[in-house]
PDB file of N, CA, C and O in Angstrom:
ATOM      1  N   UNK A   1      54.070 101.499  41.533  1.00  0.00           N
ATOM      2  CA  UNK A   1      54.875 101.657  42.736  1.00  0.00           C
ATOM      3  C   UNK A   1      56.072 100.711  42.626  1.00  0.00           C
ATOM      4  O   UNK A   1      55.979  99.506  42.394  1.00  0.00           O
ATOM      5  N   UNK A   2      57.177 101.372  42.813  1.00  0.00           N
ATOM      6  CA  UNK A   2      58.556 100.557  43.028  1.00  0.00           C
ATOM      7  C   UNK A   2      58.141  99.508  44.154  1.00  0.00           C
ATOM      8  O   UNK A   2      57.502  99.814  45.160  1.00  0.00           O
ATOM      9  N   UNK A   3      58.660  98.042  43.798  1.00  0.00           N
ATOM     10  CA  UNK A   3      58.968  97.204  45.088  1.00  0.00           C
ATOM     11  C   UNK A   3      59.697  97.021  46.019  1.00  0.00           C
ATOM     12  O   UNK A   3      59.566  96.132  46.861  1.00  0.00           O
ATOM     13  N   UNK A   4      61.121  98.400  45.937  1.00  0.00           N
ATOM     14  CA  UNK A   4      62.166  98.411  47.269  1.00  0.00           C
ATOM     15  C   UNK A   4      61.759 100.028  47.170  1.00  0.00           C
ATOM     16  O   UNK A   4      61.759 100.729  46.159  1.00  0.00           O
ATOM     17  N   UNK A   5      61.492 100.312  48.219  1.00  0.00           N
ATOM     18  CA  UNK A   5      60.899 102.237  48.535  1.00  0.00           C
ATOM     19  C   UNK A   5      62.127 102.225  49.603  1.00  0.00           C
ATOM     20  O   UNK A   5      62.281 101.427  50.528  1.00  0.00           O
ATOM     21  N   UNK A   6      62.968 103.324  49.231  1.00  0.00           N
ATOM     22  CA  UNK A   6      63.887 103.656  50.030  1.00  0.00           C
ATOM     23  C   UNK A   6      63.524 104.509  51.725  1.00  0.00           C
ATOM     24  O   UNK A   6      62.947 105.592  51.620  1.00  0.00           O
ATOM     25  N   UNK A   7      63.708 104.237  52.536  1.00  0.00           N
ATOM     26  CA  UNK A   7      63.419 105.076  53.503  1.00  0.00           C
ATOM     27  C   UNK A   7      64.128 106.436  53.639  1.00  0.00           C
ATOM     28  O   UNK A   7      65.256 106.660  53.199  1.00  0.00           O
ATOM     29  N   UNK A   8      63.283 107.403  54.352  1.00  0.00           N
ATOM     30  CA  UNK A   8      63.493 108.998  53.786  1.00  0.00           C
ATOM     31  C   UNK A   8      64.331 109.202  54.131  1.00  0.00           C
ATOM     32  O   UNK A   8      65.156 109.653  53.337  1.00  0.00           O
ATOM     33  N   UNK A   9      64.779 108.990  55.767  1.00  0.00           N
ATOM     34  CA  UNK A   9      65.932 109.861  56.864  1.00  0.00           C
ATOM     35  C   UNK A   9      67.207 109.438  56.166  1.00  0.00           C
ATOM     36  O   UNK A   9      68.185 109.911  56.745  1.00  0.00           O
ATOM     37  N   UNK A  10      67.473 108.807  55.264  1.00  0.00           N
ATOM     38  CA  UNK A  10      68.903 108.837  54.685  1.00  0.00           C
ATOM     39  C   UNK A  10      69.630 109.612  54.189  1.00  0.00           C
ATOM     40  O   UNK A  10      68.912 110.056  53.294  1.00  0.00           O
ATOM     41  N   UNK A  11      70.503 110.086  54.116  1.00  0.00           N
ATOM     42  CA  UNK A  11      71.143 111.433  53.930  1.00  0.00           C
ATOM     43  C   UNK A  11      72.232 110.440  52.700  1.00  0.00           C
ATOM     44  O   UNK A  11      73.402 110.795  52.549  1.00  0.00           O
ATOM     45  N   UNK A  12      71.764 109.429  52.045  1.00  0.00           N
ATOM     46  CA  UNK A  12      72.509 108.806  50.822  1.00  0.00           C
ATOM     47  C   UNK A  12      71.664 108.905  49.912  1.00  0.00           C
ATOM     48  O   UNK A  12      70.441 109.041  49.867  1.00  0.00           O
ATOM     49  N   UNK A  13      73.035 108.762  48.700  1.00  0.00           N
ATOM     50  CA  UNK A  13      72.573 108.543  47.298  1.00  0.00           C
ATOM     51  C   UNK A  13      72.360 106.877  47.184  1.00  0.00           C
ATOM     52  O   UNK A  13      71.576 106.452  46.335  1.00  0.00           O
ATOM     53  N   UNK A  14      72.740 106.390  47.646  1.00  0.00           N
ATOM     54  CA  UNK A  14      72.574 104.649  47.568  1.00  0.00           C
ATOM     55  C   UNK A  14      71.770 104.559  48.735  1.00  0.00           C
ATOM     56  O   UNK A  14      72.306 104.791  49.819  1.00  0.00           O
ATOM     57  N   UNK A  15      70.679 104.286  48.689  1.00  0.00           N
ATOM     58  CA  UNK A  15      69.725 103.643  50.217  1.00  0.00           C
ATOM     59  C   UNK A  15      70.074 101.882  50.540  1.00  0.00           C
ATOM     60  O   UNK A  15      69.915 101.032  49.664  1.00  0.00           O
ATOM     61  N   UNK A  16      70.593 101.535  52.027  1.00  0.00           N
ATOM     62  CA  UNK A  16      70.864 100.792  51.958  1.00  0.00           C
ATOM     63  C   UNK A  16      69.602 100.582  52.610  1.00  0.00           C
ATOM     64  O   UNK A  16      69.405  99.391  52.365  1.00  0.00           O
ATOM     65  N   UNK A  17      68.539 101.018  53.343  1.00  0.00           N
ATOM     66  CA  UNK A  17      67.677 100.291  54.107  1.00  0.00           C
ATOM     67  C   UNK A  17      66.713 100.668  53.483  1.00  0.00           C
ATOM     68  O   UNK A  17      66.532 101.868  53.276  1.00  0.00           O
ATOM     69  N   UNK A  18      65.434  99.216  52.809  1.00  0.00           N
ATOM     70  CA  UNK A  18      64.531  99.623  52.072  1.00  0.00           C
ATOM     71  C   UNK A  18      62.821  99.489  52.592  1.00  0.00           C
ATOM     72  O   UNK A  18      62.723  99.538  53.818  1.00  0.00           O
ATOM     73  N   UNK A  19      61.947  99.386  52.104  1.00  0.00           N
ATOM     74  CA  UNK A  19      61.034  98.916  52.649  1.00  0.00           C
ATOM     75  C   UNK A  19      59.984  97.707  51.211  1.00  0.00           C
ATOM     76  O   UNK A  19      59.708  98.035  50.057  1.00  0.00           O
ATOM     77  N   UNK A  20      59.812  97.005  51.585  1.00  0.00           N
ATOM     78  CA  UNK A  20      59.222  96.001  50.241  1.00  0.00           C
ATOM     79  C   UNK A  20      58.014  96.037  50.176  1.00  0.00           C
ATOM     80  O   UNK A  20      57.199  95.280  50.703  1.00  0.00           O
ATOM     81  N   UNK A  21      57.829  97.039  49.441  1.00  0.00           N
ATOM     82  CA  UNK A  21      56.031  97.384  48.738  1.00  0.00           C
ATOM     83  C   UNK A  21      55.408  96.091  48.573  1.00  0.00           C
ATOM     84  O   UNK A  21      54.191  96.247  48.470  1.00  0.00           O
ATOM     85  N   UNK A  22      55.783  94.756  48.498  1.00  0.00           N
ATOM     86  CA  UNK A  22      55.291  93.436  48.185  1.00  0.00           C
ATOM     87  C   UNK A  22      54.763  93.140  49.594  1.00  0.00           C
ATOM     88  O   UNK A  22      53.571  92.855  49.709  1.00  0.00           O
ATOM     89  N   UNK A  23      55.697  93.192  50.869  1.00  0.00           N
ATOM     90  CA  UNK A  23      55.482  92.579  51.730  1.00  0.00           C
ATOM     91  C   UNK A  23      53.865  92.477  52.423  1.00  0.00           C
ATOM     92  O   UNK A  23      53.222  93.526  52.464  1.00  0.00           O
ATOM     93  N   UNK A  24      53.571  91.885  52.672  1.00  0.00           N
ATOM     94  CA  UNK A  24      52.070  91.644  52.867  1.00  0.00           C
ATOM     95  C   UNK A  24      51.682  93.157  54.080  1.00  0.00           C
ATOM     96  O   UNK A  24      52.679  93.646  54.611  1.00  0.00           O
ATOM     97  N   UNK A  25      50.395  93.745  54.412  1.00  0.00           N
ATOM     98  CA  UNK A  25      49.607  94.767  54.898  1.00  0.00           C
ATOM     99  C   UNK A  25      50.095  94.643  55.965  1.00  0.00           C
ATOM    100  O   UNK A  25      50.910  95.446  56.419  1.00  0.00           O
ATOM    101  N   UNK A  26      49.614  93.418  56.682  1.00  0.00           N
ATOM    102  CA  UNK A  26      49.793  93.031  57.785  1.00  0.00           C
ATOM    103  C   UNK A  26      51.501  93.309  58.487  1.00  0.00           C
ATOM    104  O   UNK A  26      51.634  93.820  59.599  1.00  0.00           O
ATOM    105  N   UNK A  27      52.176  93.067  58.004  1.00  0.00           N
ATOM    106  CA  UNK A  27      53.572  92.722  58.279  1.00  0.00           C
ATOM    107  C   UNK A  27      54.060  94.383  58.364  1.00  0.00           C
ATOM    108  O   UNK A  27      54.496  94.897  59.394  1.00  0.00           O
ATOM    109  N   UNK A  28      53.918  94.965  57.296  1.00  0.00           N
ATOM    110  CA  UNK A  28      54.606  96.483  57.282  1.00  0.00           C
ATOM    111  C   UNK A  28      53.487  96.992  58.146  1.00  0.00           C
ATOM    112  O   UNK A  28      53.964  97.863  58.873  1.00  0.00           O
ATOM    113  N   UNK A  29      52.358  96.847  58.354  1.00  0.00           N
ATOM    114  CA  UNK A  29      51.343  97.615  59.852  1.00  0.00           C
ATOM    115  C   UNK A  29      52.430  97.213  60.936  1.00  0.00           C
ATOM    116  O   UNK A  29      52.939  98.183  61.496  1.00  0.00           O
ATOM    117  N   UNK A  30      52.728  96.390  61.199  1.00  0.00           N
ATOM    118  CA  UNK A  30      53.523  95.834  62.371  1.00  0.00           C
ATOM    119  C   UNK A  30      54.711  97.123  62.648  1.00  0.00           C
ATOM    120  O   UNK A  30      54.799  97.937  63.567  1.00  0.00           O
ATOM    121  N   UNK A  31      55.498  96.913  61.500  1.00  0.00           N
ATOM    122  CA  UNK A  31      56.717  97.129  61.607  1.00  0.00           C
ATOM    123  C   UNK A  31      56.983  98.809  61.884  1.00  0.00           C
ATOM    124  O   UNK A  31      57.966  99.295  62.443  1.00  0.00           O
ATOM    125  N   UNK A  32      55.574  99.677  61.209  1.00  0.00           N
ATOM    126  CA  UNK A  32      55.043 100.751  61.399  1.00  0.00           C
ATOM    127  C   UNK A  32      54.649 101.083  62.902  1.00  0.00           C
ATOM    128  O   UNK A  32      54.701 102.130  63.547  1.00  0.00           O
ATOM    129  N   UNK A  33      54.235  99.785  63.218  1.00  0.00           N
ATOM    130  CA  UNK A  33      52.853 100.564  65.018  1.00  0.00           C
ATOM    131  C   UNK A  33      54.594 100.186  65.784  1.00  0.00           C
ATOM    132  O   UNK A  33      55.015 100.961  66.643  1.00  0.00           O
ATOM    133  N   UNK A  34      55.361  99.087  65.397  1.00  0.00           N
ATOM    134  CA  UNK A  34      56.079  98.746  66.326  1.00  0.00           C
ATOM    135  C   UNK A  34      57.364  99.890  66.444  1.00  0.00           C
ATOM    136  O   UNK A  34      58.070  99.807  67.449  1.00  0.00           O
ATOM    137  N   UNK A  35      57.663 100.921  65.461  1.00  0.00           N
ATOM    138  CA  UNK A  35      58.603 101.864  65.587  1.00  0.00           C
ATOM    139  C   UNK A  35      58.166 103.332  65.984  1.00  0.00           C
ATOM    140  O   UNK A  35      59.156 104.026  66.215  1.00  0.00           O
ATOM    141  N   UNK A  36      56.764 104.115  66.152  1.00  0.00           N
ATOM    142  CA  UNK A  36      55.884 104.177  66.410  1.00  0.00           C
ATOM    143  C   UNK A  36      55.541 104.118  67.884  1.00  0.00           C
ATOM    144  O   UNK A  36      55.439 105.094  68.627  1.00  0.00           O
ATOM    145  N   UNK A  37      55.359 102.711  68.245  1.00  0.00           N
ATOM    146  CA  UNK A  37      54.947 102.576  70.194  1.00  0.00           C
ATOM    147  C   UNK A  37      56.100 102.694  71.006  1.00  0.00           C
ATOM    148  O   UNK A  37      56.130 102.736  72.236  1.00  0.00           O
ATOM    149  N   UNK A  38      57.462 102.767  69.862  1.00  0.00           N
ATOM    150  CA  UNK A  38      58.609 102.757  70.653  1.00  0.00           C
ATOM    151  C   UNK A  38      59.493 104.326  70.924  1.00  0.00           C
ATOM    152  O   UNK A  38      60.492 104.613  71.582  1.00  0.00           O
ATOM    153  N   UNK A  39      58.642 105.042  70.136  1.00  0.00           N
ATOM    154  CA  UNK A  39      59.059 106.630  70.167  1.00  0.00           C
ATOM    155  C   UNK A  39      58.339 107.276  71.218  1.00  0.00           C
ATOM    156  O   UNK A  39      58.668 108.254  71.890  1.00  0.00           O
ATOM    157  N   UNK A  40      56.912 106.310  71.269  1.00  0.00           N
ATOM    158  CA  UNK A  40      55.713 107.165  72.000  1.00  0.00           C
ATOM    159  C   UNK A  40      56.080 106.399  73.668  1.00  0.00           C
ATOM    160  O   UNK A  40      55.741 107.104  74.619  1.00  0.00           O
ATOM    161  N   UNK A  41      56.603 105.308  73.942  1.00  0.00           N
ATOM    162  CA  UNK A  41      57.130 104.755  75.177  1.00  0.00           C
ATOM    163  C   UNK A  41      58.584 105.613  75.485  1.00  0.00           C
ATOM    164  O   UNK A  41      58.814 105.851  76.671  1.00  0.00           O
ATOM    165  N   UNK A  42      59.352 105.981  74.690  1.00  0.00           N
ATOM    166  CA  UNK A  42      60.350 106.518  74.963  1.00  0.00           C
ATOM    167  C   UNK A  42      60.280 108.153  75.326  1.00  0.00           C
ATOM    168  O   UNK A  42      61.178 108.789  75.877  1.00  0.00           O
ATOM    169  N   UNK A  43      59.407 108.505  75.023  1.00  0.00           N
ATOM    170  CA  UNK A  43      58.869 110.000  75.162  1.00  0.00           C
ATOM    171  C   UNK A  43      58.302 110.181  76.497  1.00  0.00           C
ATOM    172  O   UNK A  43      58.612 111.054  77.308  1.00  0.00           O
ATOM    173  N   UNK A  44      57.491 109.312  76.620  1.00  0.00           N
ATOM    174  CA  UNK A  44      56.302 108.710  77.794  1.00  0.00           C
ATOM    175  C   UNK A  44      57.485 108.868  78.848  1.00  0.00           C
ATOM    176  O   UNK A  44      57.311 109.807  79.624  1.00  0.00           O
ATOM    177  N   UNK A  45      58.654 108.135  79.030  1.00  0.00           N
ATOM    178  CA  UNK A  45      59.562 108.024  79.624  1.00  0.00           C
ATOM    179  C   UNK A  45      60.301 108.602  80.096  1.00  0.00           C
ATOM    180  O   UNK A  45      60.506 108.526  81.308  1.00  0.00           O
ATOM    181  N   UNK A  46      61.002 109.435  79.242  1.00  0.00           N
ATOM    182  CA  UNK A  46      61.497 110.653  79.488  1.00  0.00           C
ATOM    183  C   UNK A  46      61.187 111.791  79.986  1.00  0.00           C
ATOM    184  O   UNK A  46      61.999 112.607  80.424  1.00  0.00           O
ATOM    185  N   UNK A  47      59.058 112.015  79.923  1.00  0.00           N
ATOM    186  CA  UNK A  47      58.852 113.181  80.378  1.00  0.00           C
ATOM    187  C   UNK A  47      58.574 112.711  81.939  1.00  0.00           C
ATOM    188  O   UNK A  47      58.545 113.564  82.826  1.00  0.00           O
ATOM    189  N   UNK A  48      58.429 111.717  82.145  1.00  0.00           N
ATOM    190  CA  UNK A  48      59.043 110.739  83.840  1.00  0.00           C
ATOM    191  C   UNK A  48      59.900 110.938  84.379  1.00  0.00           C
ATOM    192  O   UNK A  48      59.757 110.960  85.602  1.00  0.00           O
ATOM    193  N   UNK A  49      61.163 111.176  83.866  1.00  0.00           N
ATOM    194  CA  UNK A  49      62.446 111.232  84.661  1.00  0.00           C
ATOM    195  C   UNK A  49      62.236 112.569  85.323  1.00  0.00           C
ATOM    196  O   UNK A  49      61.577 113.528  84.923  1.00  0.00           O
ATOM    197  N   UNK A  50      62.943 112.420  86.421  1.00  0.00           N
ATOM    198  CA  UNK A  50      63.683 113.665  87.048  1.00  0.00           C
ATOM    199  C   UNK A  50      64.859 113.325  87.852  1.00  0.00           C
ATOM    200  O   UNK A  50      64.966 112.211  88.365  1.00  0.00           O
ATOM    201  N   UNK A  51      65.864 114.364  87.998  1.00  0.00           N
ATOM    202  CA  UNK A  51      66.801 114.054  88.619  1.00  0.00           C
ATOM    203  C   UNK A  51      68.109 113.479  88.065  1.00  0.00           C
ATOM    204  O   UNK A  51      69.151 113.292  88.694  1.00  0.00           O
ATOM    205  N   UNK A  52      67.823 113.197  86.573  1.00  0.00           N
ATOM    206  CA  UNK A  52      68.502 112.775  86.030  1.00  0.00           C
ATOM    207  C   UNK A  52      69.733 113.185  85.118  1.00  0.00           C
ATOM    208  O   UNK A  52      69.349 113.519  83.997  1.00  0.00           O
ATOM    209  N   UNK A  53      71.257 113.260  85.307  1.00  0.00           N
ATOM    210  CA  UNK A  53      72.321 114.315  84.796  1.00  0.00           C
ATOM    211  C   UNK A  53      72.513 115.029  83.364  1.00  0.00           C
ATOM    212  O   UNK A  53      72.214 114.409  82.343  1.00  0.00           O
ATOM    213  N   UNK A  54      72.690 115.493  83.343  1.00  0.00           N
ATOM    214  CA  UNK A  54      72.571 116.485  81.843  1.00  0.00           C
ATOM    215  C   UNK A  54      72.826 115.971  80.558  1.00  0.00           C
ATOM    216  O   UNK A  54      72.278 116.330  79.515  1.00  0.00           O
ATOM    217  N   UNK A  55      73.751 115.050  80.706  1.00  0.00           N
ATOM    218  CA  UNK A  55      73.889 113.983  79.350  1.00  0.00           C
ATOM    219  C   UNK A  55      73.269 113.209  79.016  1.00  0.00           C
ATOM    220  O   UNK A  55      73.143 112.844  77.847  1.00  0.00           O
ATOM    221  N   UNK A  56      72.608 112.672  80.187  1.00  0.00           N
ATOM    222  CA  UNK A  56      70.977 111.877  79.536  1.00  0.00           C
ATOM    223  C   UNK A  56      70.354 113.208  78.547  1.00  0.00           C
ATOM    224  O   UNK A  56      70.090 113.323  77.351  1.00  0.00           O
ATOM    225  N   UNK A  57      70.301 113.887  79.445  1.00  0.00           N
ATOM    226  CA  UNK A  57      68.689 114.806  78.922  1.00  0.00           C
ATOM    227  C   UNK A  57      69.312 115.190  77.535  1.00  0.00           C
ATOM    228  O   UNK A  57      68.478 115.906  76.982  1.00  0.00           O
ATOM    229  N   UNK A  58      70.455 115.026  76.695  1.00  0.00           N
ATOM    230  CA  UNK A  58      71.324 115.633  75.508  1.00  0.00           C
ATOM    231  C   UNK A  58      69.437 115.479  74.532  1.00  0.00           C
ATOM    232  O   UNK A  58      68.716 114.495  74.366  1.00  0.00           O
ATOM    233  N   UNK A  59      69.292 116.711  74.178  1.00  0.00           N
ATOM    234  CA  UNK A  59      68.077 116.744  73.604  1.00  0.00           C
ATOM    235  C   UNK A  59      68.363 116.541  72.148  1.00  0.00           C
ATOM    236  O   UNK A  59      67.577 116.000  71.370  1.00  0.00           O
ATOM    237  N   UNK A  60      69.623 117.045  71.813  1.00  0.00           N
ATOM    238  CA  UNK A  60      69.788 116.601  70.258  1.00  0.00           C
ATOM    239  C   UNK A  60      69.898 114.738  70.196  1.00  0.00           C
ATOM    240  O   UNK A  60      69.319 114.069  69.340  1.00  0.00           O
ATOM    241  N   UNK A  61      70.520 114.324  70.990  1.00  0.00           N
ATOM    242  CA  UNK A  61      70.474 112.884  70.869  1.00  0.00           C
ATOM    243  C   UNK A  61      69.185 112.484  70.501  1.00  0.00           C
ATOM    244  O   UNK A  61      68.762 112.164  69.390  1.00  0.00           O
ATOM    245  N   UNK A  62      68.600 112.548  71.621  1.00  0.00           N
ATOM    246  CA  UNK A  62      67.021 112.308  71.801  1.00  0.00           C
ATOM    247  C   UNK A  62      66.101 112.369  70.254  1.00  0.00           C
ATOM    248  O   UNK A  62      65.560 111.510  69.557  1.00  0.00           O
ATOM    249  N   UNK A  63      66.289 114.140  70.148  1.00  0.00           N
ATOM    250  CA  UNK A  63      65.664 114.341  68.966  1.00  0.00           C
ATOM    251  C   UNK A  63      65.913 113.472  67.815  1.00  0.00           C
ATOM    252  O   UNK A  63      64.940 113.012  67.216  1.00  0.00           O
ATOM    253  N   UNK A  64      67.503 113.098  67.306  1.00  0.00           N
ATOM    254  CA  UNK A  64      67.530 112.507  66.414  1.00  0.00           C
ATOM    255  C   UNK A  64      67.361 110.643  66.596  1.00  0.00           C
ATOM    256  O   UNK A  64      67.645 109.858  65.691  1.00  0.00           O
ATOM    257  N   UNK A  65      66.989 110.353  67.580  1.00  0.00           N
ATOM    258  CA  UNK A  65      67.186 108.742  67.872  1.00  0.00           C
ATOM    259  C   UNK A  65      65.572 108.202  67.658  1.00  0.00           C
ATOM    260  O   UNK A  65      65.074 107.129  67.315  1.00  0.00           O
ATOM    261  N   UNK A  66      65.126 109.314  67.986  1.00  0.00           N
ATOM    262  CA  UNK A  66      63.218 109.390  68.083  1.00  0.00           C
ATOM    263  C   UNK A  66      62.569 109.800  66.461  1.00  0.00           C
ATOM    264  O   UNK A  66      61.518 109.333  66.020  1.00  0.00           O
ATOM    265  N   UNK A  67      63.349 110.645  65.825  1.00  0.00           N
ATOM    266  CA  UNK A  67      63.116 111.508  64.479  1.00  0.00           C
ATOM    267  C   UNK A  67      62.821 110.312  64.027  1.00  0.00           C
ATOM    268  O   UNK A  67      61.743 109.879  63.620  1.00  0.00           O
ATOM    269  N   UNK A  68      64.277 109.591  64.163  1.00  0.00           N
ATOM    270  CA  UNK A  68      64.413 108.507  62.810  1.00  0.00           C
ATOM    271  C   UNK A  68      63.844 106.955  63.035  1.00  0.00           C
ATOM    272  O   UNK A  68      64.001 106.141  62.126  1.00  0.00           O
ATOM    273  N   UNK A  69      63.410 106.704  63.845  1.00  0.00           N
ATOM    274  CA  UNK A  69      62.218 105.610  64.516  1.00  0.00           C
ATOM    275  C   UNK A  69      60.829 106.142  64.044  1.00  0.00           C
ATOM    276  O   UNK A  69      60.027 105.390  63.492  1.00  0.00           O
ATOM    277  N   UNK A  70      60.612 107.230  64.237  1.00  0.00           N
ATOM    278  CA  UNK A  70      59.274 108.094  63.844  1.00  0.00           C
ATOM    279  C   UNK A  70      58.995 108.046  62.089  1.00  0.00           C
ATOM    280  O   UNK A  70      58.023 107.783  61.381  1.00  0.00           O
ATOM    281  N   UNK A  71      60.110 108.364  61.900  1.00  0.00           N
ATOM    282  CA  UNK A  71      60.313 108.987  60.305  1.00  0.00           C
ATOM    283  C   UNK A  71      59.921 107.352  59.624  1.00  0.00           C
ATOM    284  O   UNK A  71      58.863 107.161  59.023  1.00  0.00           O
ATOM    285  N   UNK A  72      60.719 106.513  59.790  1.00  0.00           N
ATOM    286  CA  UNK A  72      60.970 104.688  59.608  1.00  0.00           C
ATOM    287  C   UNK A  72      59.296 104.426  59.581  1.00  0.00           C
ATOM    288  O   UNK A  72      58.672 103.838  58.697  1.00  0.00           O
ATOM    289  N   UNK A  73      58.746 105.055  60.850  1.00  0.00           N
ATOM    290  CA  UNK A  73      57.271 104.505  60.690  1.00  0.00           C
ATOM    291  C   UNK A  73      56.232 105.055  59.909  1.00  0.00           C
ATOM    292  O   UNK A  73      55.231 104.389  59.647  1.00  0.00           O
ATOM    293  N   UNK A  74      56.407 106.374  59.460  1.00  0.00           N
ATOM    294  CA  UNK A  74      55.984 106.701  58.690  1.00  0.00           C
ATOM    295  C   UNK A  74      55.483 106.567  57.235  1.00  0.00           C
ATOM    296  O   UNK A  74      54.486 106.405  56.532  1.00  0.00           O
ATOM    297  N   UNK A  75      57.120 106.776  57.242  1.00  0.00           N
ATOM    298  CA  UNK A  75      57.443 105.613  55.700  1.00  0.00           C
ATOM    299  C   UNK A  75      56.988 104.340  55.465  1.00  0.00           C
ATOM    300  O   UNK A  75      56.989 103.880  54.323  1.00  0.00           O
ATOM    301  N   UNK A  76      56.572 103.679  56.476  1.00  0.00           N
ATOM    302  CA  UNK A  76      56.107 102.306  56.457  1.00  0.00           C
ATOM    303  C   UNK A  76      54.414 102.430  56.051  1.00  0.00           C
ATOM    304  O   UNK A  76      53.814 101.877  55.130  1.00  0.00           O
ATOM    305  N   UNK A  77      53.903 103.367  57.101  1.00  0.00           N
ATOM    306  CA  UNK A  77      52.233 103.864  56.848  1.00  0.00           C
ATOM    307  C   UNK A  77      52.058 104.466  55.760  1.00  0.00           C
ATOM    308  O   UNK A  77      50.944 104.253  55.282  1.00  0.00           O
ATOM    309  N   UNK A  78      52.700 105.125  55.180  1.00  0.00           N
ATOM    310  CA  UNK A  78      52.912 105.541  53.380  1.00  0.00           C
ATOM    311  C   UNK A  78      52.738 104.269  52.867  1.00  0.00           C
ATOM    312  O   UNK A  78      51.640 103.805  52.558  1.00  0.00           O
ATOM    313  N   UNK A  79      53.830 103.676  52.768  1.00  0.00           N
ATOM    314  CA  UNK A  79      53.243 102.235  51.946  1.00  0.00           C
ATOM    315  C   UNK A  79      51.935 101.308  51.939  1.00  0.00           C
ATOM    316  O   UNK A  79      51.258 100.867  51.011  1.00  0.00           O
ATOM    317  N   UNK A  80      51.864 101.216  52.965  1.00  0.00           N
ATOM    318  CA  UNK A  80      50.555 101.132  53.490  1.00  0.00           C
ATOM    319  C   UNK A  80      49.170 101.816  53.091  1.00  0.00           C
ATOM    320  O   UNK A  80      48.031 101.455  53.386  1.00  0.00           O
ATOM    321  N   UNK A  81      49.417 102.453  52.650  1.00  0.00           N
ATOM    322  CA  UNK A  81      48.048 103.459  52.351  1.00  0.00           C
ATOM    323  C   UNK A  81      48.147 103.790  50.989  1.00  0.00           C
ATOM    324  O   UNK A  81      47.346 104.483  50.363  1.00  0.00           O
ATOM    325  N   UNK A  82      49.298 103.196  50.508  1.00  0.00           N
ATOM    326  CA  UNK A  82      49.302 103.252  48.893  1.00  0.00           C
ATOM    327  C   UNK A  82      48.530 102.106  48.534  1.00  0.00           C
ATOM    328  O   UNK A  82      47.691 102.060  47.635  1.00  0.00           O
ATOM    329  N   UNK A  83      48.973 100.915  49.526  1.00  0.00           N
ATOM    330  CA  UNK A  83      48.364  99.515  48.834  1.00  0.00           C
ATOM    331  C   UNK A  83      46.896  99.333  49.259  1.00  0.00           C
ATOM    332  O   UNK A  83      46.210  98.392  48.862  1.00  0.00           O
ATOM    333  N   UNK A  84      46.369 100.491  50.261  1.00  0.00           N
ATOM    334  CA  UNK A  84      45.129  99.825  50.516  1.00  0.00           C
ATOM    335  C   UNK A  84      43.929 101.317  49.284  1.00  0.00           C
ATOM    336  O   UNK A  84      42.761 101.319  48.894  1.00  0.00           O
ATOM    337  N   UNK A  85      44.851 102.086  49.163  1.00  0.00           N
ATOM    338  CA  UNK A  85      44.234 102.882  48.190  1.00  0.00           C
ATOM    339  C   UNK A  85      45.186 103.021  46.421  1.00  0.00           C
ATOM    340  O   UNK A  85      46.125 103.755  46.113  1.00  0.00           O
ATOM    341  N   UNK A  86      44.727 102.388  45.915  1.00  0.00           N
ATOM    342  CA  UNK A  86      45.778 102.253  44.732  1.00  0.00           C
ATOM    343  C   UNK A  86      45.340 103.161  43.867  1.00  0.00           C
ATOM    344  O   UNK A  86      45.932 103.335  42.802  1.00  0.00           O
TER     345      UNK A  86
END
């Protein structure tokens, strides 16, 4: 396994944001549940509102602001499950 794993949602040939296969279990679990509780609070949230004007609700925003928080954590639980199953 490479020690800089590029994250997926990049639409580059150069990844500037990586993830470090070294970094200890603990630390990338974090960084995983913490991008993750913040898609699932923001969702939580949104299906709360009412009343609220049409440019909030811009669903493509949404979709892509949530995708790529989601996607980030993913990629993180991939690593993760490489190092605890090698």
């Amino acid at each position: 396994m490479n020690r800089y794993i590029p994250l997926t949602g990049l639409d580059s040939n150069v990844p500037a944001l990586l993830i470090d296969a070294q970094a200890p279990i603990h630390v990338l679990h974090d960084a995983a549940v913490y991008r993750i509780r913040t898609v699932t609070e923001a969702l939580e949230n949104l299906a709360c509102l009412e009343g609220i004007n049409e440019e909030m609700r811009s669903i493509d925003s949404w979709v892509k602001l949530l995708a790529t928080q989601l996607r980030d954590g993913c990629d993180l639980l991939d690593v993760v499950s490489r190092k605890l199953n090698p």
